[in-house]
Residue, then its C-alpha position, 0 to 999 in steps of 0.5 A: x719481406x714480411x707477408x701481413x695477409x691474415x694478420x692484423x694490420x699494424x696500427x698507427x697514428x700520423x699527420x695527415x692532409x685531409x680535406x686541406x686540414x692538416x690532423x692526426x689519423x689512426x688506422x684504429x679509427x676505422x676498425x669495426x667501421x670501414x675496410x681500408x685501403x692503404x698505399x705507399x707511394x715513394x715521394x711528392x712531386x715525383x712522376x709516377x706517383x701523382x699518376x696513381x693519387x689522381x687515380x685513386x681520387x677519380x675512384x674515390x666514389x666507388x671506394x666509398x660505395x663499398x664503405x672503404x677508406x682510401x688512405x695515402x701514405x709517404x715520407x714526406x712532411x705534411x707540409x709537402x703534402x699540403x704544397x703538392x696538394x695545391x699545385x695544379x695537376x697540369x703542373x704535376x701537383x694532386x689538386x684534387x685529391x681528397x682522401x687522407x695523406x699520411x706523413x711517415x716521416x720518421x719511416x715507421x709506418x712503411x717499416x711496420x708493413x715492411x715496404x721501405x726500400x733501401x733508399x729510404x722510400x717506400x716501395x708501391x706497397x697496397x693493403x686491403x685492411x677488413x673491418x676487424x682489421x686483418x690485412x686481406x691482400x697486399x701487394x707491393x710493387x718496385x719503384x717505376x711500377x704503377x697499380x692498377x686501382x680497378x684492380x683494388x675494387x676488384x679485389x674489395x668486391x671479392x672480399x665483400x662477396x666472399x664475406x656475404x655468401x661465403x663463396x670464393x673467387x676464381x681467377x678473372x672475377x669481377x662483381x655480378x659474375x659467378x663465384x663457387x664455393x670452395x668444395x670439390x663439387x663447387x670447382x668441377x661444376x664451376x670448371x665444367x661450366x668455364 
C-alpha cells in the first residue's frame, strides 16, 4: 500500500458524467484553483455505495464553501454512471448527485493511488488533494466500511486552518475551536487548558 500524503497526487484524464453530460476531466484542471476531494467506491448500483454518493451530494454546498471539488471516482463505464445517475434513489439509483463521476475503466486511476483491490475494485479509497496538488489525507477503507463524509470537511477545514494561521490541530478538532501551534509552549498551554 502506497502512502501518497505529501506527495504529489497522481494526475489523470477520464470520462465522467457531469451534470447529465458526459466530458473529460483532469485533475490538473483544478491545481492552483480548487482543493480536491477525490473517492473511490467499488461499484454501481451496488449497496453501500449509493449511500456514501447521496452523501457527498447532501454536503456538496459546504464542500463548495470551502472551494473544493468533489470528485467520484469507479470502474465502471460512463454509461453506467449515466444509467444509475437517472435511476431513482428509492430504486437504489443516485438521482441527484451532481458532482463529477469518473470512469476508471481500464483501472489506472485506482492503480495509481494504489486502491485496487484483488477482485478488480476499488477499495473506499479518499484523497484531500491541496491546491498545489499534494495529497494531504488519505484514507482508504475494506469494501462493506462507509466514510464518514463530516469527517472529510473535518479534515478541509483543518487543512484550510492550518494553512491560514499556521496552526496545527489536535485531536477531536472542528472549526471555530482552539488549535495551537506546534511548539513545546503551544501543547502544554493547549494541554493545560484541555
Amino acid at each position: 500500500m502506497s502512502v501518497l500524503v505529501g506527495r504529489q497526487a497522481p494526475n489523470f484524464k477520464a470520462e465522467a458524467v457531469v451534470n447529465g453530460d458526459f466530458n473529460e476531466v483532469s485533475l490538473s484542471d483544478y491545481k492552483g484553483k480548487k482543493y480536491v476531494v477525490l473517492f473511490f467506491y467499488p461499484l454501481d448500483f451496488t449497496f453501500v455505495c449509493p449511500t456514501e454518493l447521496h452523501a457527498f451530494q447532501e454536503k456538496i454546498d459546504e464542500f463548495a464553501k470551502r472551494d473544493v471539488e468533489v470528485l467520484g471516482c469507479s470502474i465502471d463505464s460512463k454509461f453506467s454512471h449515466f444509467a444509475w445517475l437517472n435511476t431513482p434513489k428509492n430504486k437504489g439509483g443516485i438521482q441527484g448527485v451532481q458532482y463529477p463521476l469518473l470512469s476508471d475503466i481500464h483501472r489506472t486511476i485506482a492503480r495509481d493511488y494504489d486502491v485496487l483491490s484483488d477482485g478488480g475494485v476499488a477499495y473506499r479509497g479518499l484523497f484531500l488533494i491541496d491546491k498545489s496538488g499534494v495529497v494531504r489525507h488519505q484514507l482508504v477503507n475494506d469494501l462493506p466500511l462507509g466514510r464518514n463524509v463530516d469527517e472529510a470537511l473535518r479534515l478541509v477545514d483543518a487543512l484550510q486552518h492550518n494553512e491560514a494561521h499556521g496552526e496545527v490541530c489536535p485531536a477531536n478538532w472542528n472549526k471555530g475551536k482552539e488549535a495551537m501551534k506546534a511548539t513545546k509552549d503551544g501543547v502544554s498551554g493547549y494541554l493545560s487548558k484541555h
